[in-house]
Each structure stands twice: as structure tokens, then as C-alpha cells.
N, CA, C, O and CB atoms as a CASP TS submission, in Angstrom:
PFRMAT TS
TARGET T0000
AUTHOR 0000-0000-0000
METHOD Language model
MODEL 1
PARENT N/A
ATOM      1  N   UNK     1      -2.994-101.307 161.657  1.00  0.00           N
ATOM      2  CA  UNK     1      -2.812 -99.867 161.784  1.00  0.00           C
ATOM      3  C   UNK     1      -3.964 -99.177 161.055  1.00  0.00           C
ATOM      4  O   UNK     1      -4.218 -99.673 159.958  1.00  0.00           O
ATOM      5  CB  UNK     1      -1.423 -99.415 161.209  1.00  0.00           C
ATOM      6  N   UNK     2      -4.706 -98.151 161.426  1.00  0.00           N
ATOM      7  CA  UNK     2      -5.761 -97.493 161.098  1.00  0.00           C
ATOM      8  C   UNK     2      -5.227 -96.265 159.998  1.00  0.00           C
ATOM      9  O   UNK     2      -4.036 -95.962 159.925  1.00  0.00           O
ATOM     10  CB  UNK     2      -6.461 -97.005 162.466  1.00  0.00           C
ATOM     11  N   UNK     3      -6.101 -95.728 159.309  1.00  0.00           N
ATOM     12  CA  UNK     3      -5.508 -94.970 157.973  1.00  0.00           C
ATOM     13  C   UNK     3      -5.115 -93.952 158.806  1.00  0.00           C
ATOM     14  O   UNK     3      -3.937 -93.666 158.594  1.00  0.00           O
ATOM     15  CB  UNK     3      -6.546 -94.496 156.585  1.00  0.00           C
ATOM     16  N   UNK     4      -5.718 -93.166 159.829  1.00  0.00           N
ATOM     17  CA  UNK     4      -4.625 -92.135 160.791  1.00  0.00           C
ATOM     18  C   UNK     4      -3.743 -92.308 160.754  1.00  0.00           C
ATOM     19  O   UNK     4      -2.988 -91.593 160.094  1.00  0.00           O
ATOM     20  CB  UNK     4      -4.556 -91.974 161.998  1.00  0.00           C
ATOM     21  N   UNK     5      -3.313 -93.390 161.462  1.00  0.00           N
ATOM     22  CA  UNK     5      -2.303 -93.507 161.820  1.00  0.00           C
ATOM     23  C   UNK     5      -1.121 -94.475 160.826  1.00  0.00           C
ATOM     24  O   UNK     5      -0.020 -94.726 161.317  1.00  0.00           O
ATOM     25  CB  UNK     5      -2.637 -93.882 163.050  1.00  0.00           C
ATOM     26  N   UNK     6      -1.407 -94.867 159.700  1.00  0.00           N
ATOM     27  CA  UNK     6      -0.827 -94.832 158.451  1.00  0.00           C
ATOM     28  C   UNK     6      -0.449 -93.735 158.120  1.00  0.00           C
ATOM     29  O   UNK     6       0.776 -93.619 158.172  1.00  0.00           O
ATOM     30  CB  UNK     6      -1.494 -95.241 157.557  1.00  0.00           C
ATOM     31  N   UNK     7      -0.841 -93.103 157.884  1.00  0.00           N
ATOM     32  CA  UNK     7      -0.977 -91.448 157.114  1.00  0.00           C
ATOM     33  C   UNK     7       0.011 -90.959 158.121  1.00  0.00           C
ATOM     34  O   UNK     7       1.034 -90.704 157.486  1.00  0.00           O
ATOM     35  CB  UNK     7      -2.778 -90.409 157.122  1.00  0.00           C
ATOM     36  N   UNK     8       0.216 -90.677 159.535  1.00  0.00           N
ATOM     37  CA  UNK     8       0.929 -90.038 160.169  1.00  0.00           C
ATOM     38  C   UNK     8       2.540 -90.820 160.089  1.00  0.00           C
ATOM     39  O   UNK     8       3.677 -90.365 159.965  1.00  0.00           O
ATOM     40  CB  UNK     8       0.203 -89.882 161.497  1.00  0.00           C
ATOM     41  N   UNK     9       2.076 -91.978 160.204  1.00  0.00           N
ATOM     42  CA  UNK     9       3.703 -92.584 160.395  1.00  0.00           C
ATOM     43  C   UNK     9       4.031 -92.311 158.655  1.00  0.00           C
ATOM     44  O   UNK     9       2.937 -92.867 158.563  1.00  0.00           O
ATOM     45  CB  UNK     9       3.866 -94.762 161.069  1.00  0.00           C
ATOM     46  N   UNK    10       4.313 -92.110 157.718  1.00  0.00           N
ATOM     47  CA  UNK    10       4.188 -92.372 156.106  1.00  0.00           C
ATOM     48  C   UNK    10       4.343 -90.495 156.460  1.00  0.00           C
ATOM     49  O   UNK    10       5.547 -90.605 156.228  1.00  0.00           O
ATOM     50  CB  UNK    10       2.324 -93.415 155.112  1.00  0.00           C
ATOM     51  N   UNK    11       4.238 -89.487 156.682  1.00  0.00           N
ATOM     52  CA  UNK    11       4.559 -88.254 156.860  1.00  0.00           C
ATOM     53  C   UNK    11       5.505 -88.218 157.489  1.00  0.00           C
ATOM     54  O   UNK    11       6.371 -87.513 156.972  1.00  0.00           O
ATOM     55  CB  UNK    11       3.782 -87.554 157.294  1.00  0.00           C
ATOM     56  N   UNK    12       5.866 -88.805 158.705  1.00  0.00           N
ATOM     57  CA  UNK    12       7.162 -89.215 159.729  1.00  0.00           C
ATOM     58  C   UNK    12       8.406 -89.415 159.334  1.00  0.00           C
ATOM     59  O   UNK    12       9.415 -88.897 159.813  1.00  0.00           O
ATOM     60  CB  UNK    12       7.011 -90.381 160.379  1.00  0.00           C
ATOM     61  N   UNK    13       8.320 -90.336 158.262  1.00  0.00           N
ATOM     62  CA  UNK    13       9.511 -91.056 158.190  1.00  0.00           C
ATOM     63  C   UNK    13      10.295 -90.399 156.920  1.00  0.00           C
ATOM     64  O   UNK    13       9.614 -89.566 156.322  1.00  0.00           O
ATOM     65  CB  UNK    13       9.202 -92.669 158.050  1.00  0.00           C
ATOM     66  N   UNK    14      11.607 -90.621 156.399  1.00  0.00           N
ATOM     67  CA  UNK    14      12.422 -90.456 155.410  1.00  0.00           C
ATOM     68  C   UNK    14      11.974 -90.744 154.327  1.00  0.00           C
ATOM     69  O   UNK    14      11.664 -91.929 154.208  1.00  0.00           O
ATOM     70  CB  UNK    14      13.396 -90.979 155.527  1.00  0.00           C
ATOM     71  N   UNK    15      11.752 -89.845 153.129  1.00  0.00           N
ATOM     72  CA  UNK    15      11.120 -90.551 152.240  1.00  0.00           C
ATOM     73  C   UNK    15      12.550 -90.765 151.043  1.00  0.00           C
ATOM     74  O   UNK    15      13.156 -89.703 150.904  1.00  0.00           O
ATOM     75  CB  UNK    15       9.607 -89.655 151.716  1.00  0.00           C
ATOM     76  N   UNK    16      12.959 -91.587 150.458  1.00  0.00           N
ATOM     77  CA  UNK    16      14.003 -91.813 149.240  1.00  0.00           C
ATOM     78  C   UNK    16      13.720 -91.543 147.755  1.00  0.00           C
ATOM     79  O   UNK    16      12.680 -91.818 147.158  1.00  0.00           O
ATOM     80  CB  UNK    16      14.362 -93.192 149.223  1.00  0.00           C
ATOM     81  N   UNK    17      14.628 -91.060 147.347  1.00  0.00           N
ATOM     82  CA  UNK    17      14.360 -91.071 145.529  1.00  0.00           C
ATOM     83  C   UNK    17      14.656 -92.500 145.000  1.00  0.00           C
ATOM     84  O   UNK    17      14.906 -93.495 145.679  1.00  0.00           O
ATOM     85  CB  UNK    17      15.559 -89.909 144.557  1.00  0.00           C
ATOM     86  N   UNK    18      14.589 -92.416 143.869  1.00  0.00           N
ATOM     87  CA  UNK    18      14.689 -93.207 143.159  1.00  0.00           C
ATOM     88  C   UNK    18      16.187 -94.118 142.957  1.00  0.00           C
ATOM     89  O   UNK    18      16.457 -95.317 143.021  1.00  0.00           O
ATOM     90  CB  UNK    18      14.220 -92.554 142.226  1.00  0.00           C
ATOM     91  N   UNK    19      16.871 -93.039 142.718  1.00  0.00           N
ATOM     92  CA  UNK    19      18.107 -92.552 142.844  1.00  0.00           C
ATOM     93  C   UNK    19      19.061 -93.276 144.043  1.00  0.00           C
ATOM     94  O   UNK    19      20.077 -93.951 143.875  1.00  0.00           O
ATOM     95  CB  UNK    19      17.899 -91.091 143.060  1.00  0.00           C
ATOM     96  N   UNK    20      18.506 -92.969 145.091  1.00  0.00           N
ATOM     97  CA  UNK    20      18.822 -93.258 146.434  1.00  0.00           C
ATOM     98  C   UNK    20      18.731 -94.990 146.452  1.00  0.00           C
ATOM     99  O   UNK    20      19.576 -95.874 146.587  1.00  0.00           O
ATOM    100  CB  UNK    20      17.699 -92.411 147.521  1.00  0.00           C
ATOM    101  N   UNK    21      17.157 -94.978 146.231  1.00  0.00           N
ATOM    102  CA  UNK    21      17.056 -96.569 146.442  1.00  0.00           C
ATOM    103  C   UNK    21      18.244 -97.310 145.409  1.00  0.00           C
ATOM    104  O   UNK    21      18.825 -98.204 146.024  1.00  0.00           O
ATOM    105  CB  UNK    21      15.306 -97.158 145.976  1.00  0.00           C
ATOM    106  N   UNK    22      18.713 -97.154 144.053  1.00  0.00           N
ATOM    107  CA  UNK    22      18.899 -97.637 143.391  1.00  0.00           C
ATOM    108  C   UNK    22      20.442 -97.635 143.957  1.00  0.00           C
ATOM    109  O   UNK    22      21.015 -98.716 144.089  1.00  0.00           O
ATOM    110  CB  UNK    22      18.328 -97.255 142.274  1.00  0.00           C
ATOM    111  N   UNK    23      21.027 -96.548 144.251  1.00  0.00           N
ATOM    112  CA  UNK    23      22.085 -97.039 145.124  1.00  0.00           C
ATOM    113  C   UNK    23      22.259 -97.876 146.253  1.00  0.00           C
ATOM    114  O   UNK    23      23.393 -98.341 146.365  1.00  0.00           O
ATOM    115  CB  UNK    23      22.489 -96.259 145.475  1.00  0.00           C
ATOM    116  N   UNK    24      21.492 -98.166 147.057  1.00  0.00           N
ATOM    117  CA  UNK    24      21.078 -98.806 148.319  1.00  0.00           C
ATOM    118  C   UNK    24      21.169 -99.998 147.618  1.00  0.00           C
ATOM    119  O   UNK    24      22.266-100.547 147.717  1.00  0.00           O
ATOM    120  CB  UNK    24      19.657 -98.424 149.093  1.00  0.00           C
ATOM    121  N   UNK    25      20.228-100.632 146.851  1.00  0.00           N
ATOM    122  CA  UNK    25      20.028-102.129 146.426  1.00  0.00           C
ATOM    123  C   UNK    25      21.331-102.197 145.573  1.00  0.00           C
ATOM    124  O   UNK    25      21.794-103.338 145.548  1.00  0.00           O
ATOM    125  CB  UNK    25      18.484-102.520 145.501  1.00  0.00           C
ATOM    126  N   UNK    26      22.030-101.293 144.882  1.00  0.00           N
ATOM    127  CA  UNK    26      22.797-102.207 143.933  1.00  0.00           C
ATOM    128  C   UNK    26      22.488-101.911 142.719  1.00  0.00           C
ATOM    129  O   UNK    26      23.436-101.791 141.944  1.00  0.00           O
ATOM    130  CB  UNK    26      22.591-103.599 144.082  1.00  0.00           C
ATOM    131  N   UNK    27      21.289-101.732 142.259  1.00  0.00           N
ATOM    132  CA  UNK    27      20.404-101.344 141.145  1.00  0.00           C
ATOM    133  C   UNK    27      20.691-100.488 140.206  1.00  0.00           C
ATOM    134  O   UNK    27      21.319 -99.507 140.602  1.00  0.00           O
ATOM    135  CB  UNK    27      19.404-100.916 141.525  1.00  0.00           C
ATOM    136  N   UNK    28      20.424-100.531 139.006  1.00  0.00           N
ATOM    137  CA  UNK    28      20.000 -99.280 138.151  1.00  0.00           C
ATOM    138  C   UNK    28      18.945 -98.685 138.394  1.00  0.00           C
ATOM    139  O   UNK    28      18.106 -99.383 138.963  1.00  0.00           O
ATOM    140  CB  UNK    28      19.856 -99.477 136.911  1.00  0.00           C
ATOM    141  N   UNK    29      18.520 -97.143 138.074  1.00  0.00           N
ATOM    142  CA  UNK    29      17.181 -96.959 138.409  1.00  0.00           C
ATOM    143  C   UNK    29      15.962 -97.293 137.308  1.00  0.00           C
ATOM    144  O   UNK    29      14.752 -97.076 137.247  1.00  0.00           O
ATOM    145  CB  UNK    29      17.132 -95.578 138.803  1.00  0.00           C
ATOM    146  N   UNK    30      16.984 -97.949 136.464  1.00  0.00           N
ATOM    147  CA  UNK    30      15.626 -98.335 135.116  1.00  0.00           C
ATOM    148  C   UNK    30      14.936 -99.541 135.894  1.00  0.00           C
ATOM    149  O   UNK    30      13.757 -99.569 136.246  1.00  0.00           O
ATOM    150  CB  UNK    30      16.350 -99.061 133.132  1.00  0.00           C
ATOM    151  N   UNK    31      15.731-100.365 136.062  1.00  0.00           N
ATOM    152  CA  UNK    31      15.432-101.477 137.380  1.00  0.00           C
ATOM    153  C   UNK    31      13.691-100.917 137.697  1.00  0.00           C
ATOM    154  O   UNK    31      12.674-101.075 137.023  1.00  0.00           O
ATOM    155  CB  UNK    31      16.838-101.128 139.183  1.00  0.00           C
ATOM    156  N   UNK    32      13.972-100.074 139.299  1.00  0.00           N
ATOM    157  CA  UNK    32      13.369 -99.690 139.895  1.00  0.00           C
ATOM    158  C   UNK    32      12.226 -99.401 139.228  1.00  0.00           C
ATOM    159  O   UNK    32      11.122 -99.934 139.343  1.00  0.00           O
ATOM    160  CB  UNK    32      13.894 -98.997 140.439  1.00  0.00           C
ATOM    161  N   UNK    33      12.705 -98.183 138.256  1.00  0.00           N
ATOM    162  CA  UNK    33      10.922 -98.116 137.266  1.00  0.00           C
ATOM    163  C   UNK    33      10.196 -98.987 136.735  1.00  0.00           C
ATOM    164  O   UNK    33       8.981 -99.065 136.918  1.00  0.00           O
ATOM    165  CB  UNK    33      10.826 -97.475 136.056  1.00  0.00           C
ATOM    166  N   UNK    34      11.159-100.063 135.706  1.00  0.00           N
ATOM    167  CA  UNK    34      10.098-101.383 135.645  1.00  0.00           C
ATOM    168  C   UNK    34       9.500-101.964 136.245  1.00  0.00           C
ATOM    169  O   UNK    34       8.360-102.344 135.978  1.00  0.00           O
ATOM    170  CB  UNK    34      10.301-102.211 135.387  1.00  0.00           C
ATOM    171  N   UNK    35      10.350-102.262 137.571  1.00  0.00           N
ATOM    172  CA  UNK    35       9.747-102.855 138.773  1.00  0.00           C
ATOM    173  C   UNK    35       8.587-101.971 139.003  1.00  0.00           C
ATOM    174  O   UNK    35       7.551-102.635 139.032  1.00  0.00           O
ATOM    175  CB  UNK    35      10.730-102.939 140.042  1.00  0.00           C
ATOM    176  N   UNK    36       8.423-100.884 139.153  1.00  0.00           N
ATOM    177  CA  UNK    36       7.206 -99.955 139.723  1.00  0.00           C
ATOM    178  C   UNK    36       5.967-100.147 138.640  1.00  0.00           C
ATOM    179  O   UNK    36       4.878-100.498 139.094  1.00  0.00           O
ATOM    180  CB  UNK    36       7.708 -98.144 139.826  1.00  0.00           C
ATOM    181  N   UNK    37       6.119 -99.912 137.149  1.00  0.00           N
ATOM    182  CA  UNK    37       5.562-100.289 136.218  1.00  0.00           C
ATOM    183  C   UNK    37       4.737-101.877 135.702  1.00  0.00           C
ATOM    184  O   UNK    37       3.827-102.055 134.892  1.00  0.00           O
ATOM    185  CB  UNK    37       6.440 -99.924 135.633  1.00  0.00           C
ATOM    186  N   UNK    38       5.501-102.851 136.557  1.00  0.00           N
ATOM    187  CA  UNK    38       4.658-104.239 136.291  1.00  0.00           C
ATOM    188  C   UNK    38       3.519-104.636 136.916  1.00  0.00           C
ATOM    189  O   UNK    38       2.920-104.151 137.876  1.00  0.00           O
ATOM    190  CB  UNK    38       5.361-105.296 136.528  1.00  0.00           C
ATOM    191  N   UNK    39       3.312-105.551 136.265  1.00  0.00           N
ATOM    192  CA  UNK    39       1.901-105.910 136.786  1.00  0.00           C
ATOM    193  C   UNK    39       1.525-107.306 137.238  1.00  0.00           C
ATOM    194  O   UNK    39       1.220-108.242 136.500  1.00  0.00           O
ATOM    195  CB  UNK    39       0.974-105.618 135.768  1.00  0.00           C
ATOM    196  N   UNK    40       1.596-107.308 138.679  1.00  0.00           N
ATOM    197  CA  UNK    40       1.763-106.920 139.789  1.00  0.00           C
ATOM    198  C   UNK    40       3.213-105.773 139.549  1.00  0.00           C
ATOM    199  O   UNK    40       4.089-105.914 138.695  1.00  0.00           O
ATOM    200  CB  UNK    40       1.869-108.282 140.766  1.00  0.00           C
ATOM    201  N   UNK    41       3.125-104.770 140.476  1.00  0.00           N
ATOM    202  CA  UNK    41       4.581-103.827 140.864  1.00  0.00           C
ATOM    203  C   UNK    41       5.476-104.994 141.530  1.00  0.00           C
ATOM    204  O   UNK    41       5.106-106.151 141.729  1.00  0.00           O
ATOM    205  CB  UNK    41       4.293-102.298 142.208  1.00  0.00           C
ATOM    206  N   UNK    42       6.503-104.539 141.774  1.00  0.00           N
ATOM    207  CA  UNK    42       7.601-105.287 142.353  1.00  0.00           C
ATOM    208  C   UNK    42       8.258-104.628 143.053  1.00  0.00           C
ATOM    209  O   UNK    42       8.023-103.420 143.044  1.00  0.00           O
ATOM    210  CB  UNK    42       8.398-105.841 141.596  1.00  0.00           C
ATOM    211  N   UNK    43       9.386-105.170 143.975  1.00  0.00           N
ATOM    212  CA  UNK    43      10.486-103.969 144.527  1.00  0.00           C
ATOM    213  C   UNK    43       9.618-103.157 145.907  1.00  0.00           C
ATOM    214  O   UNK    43       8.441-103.261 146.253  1.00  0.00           O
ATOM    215  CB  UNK    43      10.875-102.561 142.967  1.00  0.00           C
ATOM    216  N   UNK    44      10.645-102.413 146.433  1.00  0.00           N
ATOM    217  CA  UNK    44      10.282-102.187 147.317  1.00  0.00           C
ATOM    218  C   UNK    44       8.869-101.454 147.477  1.00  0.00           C
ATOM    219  O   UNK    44       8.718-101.071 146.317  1.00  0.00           O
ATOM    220  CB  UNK    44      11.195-101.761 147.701  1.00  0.00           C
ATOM    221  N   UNK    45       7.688-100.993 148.199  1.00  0.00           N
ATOM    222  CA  UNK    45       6.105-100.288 148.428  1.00  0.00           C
ATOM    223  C   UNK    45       7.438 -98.661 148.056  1.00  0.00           C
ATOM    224  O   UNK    45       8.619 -98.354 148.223  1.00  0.00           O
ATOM    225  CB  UNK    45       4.856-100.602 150.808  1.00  0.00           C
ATOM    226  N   UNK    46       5.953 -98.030 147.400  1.00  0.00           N
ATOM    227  CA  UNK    46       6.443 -96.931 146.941  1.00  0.00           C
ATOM    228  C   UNK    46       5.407 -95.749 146.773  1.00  0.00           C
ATOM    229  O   UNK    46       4.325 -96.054 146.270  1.00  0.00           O
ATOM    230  CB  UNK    46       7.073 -97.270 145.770  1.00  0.00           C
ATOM    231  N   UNK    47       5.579 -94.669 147.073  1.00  0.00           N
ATOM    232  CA  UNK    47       4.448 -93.639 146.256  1.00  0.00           C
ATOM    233  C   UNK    47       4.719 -92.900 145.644  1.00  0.00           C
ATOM    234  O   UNK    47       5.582 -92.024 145.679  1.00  0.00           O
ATOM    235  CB  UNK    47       3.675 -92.922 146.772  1.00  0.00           C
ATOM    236  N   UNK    48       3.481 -93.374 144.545  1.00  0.00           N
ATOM    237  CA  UNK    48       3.920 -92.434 143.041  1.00  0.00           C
ATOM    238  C   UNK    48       3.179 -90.591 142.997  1.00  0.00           C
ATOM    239  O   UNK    48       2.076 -90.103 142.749  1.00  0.00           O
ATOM    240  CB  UNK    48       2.977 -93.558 141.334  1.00  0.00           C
ATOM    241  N   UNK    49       4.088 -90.245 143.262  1.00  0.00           N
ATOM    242  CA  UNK    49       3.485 -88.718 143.382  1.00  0.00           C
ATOM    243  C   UNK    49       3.432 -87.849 142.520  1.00  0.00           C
ATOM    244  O   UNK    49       3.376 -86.664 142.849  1.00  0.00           O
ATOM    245  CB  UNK    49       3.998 -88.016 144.173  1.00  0.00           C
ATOM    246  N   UNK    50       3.438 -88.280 141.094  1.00  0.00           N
ATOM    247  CA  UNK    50       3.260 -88.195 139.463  1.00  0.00           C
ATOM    248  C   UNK    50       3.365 -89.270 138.804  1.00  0.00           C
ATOM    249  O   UNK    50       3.387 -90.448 139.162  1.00  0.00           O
ATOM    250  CB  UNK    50       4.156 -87.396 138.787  1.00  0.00           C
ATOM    251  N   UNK    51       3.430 -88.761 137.776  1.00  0.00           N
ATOM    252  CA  UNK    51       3.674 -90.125 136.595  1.00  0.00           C
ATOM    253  C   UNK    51       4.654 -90.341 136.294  1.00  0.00           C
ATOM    254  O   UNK    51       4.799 -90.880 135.197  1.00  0.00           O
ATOM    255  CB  UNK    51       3.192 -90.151 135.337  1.00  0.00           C
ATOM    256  N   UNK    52       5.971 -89.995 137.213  1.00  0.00           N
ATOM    257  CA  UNK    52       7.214 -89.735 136.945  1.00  0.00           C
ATOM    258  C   UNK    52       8.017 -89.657 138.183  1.00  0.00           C
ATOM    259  O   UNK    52       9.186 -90.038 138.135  1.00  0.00           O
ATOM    260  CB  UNK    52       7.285 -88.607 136.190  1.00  0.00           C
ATOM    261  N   UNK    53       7.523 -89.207 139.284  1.00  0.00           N
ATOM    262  CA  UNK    53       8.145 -89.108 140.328  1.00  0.00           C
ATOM    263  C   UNK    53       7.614 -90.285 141.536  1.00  0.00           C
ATOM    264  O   UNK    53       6.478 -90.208 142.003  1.00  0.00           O
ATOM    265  CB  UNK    53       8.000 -87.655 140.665  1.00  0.00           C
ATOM    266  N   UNK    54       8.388 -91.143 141.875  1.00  0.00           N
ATOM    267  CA  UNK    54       8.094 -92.059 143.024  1.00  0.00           C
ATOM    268  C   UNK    54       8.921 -91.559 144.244  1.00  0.00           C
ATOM    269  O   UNK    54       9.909 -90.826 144.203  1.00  0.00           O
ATOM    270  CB  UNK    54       8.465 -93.613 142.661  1.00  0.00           C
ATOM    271  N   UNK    55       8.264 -92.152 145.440  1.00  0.00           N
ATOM    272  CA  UNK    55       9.111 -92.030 146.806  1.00  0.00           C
ATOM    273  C   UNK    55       9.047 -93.021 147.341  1.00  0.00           C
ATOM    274  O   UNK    55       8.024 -93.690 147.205  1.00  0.00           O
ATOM    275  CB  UNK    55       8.800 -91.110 147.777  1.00  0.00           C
ATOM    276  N   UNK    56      10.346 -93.588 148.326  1.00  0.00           N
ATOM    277  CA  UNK    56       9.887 -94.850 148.994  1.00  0.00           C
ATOM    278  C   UNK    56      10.076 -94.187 150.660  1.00  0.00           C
ATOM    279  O   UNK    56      10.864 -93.380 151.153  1.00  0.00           O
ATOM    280  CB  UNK    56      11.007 -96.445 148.511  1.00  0.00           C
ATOM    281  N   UNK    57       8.800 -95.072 151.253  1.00  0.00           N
ATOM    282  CA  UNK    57       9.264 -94.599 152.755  1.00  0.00           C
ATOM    283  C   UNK    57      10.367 -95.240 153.177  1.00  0.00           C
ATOM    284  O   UNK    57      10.705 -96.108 152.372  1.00  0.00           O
ATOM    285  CB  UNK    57       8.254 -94.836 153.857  1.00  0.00           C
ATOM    286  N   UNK    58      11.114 -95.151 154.192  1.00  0.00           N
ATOM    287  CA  UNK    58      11.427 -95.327 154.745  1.00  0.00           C
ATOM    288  C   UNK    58      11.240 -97.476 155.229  1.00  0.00           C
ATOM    289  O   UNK    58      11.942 -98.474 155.070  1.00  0.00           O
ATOM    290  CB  UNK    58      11.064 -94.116 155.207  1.00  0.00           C
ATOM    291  N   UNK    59      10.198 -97.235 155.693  1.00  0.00           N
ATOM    292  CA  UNK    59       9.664 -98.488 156.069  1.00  0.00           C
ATOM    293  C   UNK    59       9.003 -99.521 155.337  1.00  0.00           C
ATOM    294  O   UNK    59       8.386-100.481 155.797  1.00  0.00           O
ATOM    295  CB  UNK    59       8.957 -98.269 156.841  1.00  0.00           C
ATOM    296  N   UNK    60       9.208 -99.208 154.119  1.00  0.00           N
ATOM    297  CA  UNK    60       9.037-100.434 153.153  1.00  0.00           C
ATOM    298  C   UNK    60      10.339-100.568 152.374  1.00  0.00           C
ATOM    299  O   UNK    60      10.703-101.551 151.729  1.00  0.00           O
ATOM    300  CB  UNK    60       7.754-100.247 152.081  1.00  0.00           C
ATOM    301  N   UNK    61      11.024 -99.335 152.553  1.00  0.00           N
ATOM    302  CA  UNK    61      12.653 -99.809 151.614  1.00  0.00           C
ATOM    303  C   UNK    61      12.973-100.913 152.868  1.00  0.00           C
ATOM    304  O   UNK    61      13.381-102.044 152.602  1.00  0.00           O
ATOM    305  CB  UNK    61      14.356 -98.115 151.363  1.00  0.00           C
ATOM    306  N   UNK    62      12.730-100.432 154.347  1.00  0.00           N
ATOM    307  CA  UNK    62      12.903-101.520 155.061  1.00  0.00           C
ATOM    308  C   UNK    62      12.617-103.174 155.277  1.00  0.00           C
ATOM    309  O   UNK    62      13.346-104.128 155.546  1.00  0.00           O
ATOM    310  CB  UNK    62      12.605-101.104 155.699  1.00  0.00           C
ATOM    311  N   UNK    63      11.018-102.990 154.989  1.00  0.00           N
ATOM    312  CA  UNK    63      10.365-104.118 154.758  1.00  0.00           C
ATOM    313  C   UNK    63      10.861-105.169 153.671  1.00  0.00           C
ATOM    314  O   UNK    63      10.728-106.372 153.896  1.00  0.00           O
ATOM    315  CB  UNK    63       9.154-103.711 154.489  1.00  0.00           C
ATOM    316  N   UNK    64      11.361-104.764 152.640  1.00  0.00           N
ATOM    317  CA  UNK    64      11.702-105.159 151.180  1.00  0.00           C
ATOM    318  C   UNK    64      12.790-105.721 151.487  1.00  0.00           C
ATOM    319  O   UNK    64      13.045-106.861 151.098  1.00  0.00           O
ATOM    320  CB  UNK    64      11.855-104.092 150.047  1.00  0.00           C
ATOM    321  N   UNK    65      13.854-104.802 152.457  1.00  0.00           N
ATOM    322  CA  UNK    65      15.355-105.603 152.973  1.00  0.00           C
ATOM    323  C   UNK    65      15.180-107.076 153.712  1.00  0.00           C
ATOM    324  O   UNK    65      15.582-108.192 153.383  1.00  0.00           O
ATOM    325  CB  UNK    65      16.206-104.563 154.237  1.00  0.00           C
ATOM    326  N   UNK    66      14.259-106.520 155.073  1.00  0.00           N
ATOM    327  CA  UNK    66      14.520-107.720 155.952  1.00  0.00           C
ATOM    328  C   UNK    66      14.039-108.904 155.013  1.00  0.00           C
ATOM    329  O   UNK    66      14.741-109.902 154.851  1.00  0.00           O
ATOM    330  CB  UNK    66      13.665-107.659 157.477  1.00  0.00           C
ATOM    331  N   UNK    67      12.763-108.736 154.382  1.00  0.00           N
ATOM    332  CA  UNK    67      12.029-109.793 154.051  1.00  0.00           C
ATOM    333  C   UNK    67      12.756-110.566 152.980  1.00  0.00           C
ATOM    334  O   UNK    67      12.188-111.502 152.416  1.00  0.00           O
ATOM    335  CB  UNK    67      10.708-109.376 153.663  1.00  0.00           C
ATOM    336  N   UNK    68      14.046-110.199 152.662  1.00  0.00           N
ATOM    337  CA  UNK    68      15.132-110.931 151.839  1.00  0.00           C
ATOM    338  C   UNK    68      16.326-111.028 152.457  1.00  0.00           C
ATOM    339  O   UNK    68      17.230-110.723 151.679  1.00  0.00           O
ATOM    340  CB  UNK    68      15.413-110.329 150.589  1.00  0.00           C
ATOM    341  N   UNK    69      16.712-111.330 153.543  1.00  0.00           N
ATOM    342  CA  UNK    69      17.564-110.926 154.659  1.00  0.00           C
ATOM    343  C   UNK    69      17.530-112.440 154.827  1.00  0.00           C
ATOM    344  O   UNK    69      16.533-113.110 155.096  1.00  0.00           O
ATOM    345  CB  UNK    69      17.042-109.772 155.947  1.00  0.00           C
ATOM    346  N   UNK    70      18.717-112.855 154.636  1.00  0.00           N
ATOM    347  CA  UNK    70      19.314-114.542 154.347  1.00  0.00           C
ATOM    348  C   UNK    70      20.087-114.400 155.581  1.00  0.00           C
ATOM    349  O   UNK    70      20.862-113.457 155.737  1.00  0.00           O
ATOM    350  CB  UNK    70      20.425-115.018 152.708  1.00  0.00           C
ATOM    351  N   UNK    71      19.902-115.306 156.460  1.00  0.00           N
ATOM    352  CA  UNK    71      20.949-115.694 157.456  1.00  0.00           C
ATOM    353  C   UNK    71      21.728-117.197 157.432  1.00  0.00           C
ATOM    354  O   UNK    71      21.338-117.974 158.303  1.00  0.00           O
ATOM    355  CB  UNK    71      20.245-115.568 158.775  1.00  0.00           C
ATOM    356  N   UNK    72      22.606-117.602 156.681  1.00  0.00           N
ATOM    357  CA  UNK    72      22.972-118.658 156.680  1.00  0.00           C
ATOM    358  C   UNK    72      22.991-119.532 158.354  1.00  0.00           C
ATOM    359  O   UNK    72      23.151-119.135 159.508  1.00  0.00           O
ATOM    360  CB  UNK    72      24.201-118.428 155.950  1.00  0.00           C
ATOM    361  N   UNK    73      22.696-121.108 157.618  1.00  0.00           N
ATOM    362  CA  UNK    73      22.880-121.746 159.370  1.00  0.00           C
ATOM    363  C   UNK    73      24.066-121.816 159.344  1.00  0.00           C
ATOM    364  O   UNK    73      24.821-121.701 158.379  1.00  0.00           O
ATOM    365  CB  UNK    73      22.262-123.283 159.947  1.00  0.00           C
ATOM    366  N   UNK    74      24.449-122.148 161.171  1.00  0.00           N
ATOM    367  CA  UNK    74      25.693-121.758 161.316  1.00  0.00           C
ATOM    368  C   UNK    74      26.297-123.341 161.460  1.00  0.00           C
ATOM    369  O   UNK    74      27.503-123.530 161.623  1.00  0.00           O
ATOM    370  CB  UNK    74      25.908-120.626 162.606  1.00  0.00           C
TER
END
């Protein structure tokens, strides 16, 4: 995908708080901030739009799900 069209889909989509995600996973949101804070980051792709405020799109809270998305054999 070309940065256009990064940039457009990433304007598109739902963006989540912190808050939000941390309900979604299960989480605390201290969780989430450490995770955002390490080094390497962790947890779901996120943008930090201060030094205090993160957003997650849409499509990496997604990405973060499937890519841990256990299907037992049957």
C-alpha cells in the first residue's frame, strides 16, 4: 500500500481510545501504556498523537486479534 493510500484508509476507519481497547482485550489500560512505552512497543499498532494520548485504528486492533486467533483442531 502506498503512503496515499495509507494515509486515506488510517483517516477512514474507527479510531479507539485507550480505554476502549483495554476493554476489548480484557486489559487494564496501564497494560496498554507499557506496552506502547517498550522497547520494541508491543500490543496492538497505535498512534501517538501526544505524549499522552494514543489511538488505535481500527485495523491493527484488528490485525493484533486475528494474528492471535487460536483455532483448536477439531
Amino acid at each position: 500500500m502506498d503512503s496515499a493510500a495509507h494515509k486515506h484508509s488510517l483517516l477512514s476507519q474507527r479510531m479507539y481510545t485507550t480505554g476502549e481497547v483495554s476493554r476489548i482485550l480484557g486489559v487494564d489500560a496501564s497494560t496498554l501504556r507499557r506496552w506502547r512505552r517498550g522497547k520494541p512497543a508491543e500490543g496492538p499498532g497505535f498512534i501517538l498523537i501526544s505524549e499522552r494520548v494514543a489511538k488505535y485504528p481500527e485495523s491493527d486492533l484488528e490485525a493484533y486479534l486475528v494474528a492471535r486467533h487460536i483455532i483448536p483442531a477439531a
